[in-house]
ROSE-299326 format. One record per residue: residue number from 1; residue in one letter; x, y, z of N, C-alpha, C in turn. Coordinates in Angstrom, 2 decimals, decimal comma. Layout:
N
(NUM A (X Y Z) (X Y Z) (X Y Z))
...
END
This chain:
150
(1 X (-4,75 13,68 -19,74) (-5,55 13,79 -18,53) (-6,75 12,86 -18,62))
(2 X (-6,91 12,22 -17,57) (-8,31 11,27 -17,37) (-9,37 12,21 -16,33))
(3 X (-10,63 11,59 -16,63) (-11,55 12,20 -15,95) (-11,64 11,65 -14,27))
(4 X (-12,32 11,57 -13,78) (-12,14 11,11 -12,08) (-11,23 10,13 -11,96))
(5 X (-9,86 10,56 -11,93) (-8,31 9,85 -11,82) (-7,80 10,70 -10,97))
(6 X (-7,56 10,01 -9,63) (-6,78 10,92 -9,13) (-5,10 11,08 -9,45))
(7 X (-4,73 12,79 -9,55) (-3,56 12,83 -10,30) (-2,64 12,33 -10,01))
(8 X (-2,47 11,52 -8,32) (-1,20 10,82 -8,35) (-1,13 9,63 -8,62))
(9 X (-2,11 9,24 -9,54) (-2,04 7,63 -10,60) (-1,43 7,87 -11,90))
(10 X (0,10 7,49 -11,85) (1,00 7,89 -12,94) (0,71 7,09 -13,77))
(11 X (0,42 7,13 -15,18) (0,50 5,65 -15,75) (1,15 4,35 -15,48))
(12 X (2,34 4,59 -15,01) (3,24 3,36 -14,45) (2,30 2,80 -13,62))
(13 X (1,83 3,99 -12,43) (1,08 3,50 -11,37) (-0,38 2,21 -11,71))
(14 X (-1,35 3,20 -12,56) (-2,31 2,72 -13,30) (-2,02 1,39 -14,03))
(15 X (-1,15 1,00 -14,49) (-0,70 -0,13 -15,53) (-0,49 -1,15 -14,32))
(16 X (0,34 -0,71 -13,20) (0,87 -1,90 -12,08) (-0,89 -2,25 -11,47))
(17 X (-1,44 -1,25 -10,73) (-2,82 -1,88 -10,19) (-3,26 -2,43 -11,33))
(18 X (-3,84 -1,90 -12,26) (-4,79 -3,07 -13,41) (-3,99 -4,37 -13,52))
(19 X (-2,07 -4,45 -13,40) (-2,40 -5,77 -13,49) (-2,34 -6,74 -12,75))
(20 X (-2,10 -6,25 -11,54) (-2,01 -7,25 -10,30) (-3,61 -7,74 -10,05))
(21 X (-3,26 -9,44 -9,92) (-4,83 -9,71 -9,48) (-4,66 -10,34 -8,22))
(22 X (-5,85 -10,63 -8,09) (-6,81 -11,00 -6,89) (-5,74 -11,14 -5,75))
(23 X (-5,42 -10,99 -4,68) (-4,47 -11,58 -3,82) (-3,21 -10,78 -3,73))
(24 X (-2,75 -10,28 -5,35) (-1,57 -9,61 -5,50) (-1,30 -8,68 -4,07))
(25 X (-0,31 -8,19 -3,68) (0,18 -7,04 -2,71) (0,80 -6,19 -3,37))
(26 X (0,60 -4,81 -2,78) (1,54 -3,84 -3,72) (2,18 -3,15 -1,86))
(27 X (3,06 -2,91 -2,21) (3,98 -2,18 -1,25) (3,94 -1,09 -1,19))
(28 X (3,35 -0,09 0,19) (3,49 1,59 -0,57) (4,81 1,73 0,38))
(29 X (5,55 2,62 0,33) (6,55 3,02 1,46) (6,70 4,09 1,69))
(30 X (7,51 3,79 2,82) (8,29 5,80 2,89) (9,53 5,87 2,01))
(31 X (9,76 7,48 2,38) (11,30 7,62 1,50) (12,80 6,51 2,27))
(32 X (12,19 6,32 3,58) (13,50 5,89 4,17) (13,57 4,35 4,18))
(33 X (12,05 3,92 3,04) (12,29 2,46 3,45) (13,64 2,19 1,79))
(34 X (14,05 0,44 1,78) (15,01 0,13 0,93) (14,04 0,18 -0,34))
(35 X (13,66 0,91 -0,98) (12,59 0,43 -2,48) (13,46 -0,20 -3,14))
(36 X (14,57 0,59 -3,85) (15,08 -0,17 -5,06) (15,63 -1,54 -4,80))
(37 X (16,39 -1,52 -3,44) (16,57 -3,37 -3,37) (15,33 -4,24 -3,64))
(38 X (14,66 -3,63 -2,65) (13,20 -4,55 -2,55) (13,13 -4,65 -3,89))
(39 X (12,54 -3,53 -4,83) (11,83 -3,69 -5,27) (12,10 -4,48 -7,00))
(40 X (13,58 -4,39 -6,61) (14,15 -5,66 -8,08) (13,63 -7,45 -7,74))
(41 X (12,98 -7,25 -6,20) (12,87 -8,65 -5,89) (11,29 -8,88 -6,54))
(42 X (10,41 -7,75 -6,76) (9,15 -7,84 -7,48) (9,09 -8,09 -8,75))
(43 X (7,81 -8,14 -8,89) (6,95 -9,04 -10,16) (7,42 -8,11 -11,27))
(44 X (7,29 -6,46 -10,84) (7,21 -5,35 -11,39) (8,78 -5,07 -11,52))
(45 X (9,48 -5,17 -11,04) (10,94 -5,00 -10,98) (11,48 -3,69 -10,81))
(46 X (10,93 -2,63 -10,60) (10,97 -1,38 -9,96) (10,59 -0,72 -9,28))
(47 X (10,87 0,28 -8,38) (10,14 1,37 -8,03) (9,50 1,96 -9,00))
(48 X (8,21 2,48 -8,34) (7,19 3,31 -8,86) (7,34 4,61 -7,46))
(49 X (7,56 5,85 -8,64) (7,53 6,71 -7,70) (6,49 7,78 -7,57))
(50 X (6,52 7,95 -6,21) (5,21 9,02 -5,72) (5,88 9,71 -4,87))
(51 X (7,22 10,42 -5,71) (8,01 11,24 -4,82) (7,50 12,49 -3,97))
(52 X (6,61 12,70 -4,75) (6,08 14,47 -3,74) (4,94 13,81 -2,92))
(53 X (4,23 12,54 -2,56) (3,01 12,37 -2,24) (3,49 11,61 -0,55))
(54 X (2,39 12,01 0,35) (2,73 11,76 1,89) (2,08 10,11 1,56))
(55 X (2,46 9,24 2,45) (1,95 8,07 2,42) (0,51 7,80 2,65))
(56 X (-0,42 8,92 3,30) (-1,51 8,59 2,96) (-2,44 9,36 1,92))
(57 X (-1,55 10,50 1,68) (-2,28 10,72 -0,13) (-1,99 9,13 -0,73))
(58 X (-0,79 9,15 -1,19) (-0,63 7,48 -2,03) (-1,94 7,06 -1,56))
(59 X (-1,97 6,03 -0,19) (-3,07 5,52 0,22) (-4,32 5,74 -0,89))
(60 X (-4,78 7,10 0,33) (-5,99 7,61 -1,01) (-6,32 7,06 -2,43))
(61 X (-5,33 7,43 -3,12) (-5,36 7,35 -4,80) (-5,43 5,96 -5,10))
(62 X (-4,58 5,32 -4,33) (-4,62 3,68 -4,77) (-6,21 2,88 -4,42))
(63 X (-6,40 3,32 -3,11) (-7,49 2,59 -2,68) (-9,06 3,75 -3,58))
(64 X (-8,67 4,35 -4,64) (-9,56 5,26 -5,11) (-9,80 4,49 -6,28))
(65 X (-9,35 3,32 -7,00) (-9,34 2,50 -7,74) (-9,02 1,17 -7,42))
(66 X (-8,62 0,78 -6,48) (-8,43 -0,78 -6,09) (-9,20 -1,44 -4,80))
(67 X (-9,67 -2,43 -5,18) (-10,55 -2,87 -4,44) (-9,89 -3,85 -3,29))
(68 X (-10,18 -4,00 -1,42) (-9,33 -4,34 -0,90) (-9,84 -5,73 -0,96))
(69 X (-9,10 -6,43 -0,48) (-9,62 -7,94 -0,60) (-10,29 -8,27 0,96))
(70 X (-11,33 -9,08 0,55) (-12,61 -9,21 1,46) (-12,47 -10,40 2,07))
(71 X (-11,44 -11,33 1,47) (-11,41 -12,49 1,93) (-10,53 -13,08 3,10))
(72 X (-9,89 -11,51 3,07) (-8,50 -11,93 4,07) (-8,95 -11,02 5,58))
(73 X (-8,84 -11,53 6,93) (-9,03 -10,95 7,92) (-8,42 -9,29 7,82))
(74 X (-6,99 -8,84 7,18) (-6,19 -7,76 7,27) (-5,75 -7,45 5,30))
(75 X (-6,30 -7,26 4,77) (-6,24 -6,44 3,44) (-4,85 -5,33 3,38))
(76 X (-4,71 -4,80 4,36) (-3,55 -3,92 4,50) (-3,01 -4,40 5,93))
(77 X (-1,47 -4,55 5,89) (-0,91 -4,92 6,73) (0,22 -3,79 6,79))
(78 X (0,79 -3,09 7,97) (1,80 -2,33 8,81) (3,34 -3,05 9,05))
(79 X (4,37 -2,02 9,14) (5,45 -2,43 9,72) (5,20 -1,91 10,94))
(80 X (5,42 -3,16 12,06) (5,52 -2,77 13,41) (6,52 -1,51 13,40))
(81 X (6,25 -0,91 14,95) (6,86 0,52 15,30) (7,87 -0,42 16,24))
(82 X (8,93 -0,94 16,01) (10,16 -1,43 16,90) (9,01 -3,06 17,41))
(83 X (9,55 -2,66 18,72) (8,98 -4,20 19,05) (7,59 -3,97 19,42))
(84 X (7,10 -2,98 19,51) (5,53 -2,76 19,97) (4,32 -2,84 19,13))
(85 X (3,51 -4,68 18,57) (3,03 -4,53 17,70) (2,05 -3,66 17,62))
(86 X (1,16 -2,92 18,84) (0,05 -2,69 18,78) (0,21 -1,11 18,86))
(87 X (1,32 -0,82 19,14) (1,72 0,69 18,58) (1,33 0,93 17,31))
(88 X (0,64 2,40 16,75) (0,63 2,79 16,14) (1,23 4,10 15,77))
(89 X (2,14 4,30 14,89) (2,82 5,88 14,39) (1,86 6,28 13,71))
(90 X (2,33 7,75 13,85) (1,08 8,94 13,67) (0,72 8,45 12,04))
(91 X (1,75 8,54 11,28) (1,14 7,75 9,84) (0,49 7,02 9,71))
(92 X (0,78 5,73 10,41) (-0,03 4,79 10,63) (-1,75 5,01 10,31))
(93 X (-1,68 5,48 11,90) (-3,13 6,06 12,54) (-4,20 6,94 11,41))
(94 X (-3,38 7,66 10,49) (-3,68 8,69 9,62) (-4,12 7,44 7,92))
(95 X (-3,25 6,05 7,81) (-3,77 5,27 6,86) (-5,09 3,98 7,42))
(96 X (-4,84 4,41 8,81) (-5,78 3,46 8,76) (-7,05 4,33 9,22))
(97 X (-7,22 5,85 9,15) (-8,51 6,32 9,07) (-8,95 6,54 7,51))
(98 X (-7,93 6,55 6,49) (-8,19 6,05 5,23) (-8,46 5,15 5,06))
(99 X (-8,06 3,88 5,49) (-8,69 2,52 5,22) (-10,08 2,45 5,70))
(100 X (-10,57 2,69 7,05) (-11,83 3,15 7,45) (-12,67 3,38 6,40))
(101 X (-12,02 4,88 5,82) (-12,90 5,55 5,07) (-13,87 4,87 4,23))
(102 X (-12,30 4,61 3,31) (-13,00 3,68 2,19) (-13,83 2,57 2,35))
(103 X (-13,77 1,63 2,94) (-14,18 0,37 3,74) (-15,29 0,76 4,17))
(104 X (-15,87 1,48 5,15) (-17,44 2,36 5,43) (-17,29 1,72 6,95))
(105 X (-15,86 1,02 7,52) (-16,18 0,38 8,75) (-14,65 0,45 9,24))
(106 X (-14,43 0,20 10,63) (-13,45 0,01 10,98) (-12,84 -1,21 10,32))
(107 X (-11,26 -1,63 9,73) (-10,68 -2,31 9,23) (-9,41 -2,14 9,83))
(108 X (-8,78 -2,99 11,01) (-7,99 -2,76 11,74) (-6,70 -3,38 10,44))
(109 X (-5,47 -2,06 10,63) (-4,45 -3,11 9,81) (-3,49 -4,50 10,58))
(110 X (-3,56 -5,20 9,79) (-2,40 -7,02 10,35) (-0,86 -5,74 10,65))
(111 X (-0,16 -6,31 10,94) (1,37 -5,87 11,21) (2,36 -7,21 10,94))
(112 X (3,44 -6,64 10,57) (4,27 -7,55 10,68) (5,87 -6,80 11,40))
(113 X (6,64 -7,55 11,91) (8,01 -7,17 11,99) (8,53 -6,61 11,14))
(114 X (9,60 -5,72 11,27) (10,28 -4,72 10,16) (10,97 -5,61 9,50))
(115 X (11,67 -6,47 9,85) (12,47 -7,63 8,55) (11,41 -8,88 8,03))
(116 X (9,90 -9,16 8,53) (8,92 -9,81 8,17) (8,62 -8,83 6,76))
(117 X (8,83 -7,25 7,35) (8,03 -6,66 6,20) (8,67 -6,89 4,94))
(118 X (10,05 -6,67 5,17) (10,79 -6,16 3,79) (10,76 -7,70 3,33))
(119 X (10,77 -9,06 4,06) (10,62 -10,07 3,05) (9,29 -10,45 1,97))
(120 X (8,10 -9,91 3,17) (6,87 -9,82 2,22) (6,64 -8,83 1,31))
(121 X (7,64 -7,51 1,54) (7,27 -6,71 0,19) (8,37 -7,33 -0,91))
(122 X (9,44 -7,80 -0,46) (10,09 -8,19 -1,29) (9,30 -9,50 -2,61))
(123 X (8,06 -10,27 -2,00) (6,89 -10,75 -2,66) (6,41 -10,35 -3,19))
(124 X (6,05 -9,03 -3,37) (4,60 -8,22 -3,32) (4,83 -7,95 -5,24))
(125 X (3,64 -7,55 -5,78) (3,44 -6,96 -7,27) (4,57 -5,93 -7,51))
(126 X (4,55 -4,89 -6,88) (5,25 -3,72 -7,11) (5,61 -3,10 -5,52))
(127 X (6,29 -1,99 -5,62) (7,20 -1,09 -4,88) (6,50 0,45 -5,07))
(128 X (5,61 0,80 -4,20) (5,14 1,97 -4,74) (5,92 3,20 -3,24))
(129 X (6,97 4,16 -3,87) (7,90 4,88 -3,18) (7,34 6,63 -2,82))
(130 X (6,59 6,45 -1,70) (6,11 7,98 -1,50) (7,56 9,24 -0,85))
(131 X (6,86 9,98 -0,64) (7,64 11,13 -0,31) (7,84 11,20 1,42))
(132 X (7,07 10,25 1,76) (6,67 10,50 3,21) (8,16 10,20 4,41))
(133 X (8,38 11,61 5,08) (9,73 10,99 5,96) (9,42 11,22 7,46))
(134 X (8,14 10,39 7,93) (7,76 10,14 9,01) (8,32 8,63 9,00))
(135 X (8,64 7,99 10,11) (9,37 7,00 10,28) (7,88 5,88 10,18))
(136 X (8,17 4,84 9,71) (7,19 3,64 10,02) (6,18 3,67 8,80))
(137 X (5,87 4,62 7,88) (4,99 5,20 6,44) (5,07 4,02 5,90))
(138 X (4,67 2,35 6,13) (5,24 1,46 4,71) (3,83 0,45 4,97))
(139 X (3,07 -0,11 4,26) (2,38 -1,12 4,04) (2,12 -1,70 3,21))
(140 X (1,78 -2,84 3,18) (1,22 -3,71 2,38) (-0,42 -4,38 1,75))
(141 X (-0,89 -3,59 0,56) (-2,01 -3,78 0,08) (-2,24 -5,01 -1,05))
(142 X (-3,11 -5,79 0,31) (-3,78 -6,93 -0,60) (-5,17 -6,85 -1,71))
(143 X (-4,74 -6,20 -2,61) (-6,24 -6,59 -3,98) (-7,21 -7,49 -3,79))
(144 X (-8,30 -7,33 -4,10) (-9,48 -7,76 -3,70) (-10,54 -7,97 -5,18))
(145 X (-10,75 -8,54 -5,36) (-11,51 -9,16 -6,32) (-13,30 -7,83 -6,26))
(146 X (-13,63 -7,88 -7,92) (-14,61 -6,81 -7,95) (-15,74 -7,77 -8,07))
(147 X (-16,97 -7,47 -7,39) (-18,09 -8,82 -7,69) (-18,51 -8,08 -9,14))
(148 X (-19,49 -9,50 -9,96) (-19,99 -9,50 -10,98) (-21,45 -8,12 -11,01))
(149 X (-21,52 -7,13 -12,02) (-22,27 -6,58 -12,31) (-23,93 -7,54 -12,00))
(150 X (-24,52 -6,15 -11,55) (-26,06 -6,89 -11,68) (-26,99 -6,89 -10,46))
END
């Protein structure tokens, strides 16, 4: 047990964020997205699972230790809901008042197409596989560089 860790940072989990840098993407998904194809196409070469956790607990825990990247207009990017980019599913809506949170400001998420997505997670560091079986639960988190102490 670690001290202020939240418990759904499995070591697997913990080992993949520490080593993805600056820029890296990590993929969270739902249960119904493809992980294991995708996720042999990653750096990491597996799923990482967060089988009992809703997609925005995951959220939570990850962004409870990873810093988003500041440099990019959209840090977390969405799979569009069908053809309607500016739709948001209730999941959605529910990670991006987590992204809020953390952030201290509104941080609207980028979107991409559902076959845009699976080629950019198919890029991404790792495959992180929640429990969540609300349709549309999948994004993409860009890492963000920590400034220098002082």
């Amino acid at each position: 047990m670690l001290k202020n860790i939240d418990p759904l940072l499995s070591p697997e989990l913990l080992f993949v964020l520490a080593a993805m840098g600056h820029g890296d993407e990590i993929a969270v998904v739902d249960a119904n997205f493809p992980a294991d194809s995708v996720a042999h196409g990653t750096c990491h070469g597996q799923v990482v699972s967060l089988a009992g956790a809703s997609m925005p607990e995951a959220v939570v825990a990850i962004l409870s230790v990873l810093p988003l990247d500041e440099f990019v207009d959209a840090p977390v990017r969405r799979m569009a809901v069908g053809d309607a980019t500016d739709e948001l599913a209730e999941v959605q809506r529910e990670v991006q008042a987590v992204i809020d949170r953390e952030a201290g400001r509104h941080w609207p998420m980028g979107v991409l197409e559902r076959f845009a997505f699976y080629e950019a997670a198919r890029g991404s560091y790792a495959v992180v596989l929640t429990g969540e079986r609300r349709y549309f639960g999948n994004v993409l988190i860009k890492k963000g560089a920590l400034p220098p102490e002082g």
